[in-house]
N, C-alpha and C positions, 0 to 999 in steps of 0.2 A: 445926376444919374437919370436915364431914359425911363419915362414910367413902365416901359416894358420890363425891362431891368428887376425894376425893384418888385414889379407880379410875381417873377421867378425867383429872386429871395425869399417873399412872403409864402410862397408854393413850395418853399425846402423845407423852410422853419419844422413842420411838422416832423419830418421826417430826417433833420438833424436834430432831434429831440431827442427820439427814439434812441439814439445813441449815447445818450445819455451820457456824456463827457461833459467835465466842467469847462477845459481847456481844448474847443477845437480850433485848430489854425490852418488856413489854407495857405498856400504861399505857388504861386504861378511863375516857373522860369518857361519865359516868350523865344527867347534864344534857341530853349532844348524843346520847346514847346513838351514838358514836364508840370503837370500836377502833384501836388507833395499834401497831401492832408493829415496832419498830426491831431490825434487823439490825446496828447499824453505832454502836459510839457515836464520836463526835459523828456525827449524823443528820444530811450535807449531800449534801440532794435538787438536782441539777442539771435533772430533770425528773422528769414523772408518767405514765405509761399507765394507761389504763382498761380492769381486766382483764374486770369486768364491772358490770352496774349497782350502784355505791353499793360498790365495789373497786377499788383506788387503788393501785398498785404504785409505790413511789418508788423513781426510779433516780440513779445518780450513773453520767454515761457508761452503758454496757452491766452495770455491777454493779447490781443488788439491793441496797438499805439499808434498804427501809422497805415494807410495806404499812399504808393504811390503810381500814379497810370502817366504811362508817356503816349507820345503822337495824341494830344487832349482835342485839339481841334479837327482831324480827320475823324475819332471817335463821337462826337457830340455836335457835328454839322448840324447847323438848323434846316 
């Protein structure tokens, strides 16, 4: 892994803390070019809010479990 790489893991940590989840998992479809980040394992979405265009907030009741954002790489160009 590119030392650049691993600066911006060490530069999330804080702020994937914050969320305080025991179970986070990202998981990347390159295909759909699709972000999936699960808060919750097992991952059951009772419904979805749209937090913003192509930002998908999965909730169970009023918890947080899951967001999903698509188009990931036209969103977060370097």
């Amino acid at each position: 892994m590119a030392p650049a790489a691993v600066k911006e893991i060490f530069d999330a940590l804080p702020h994937l803390k914050k969320v305080g989840s025991k179970h986070l998992r990202f998981d990347f479809d390159e295909d759909a070019d699709v972000l999936y980040v699960s808060l919750e394992r097992p991952q059951y979405a009772t419904d979805t809010d749209i937090l913003e265009e192509g930002v998908f907030v999965r909730l169970r009741g009023k918890k947080i479990v899951g967001i999903t954002i698509t188009n990931v790489s036209k969103k977060f160009k370097k």
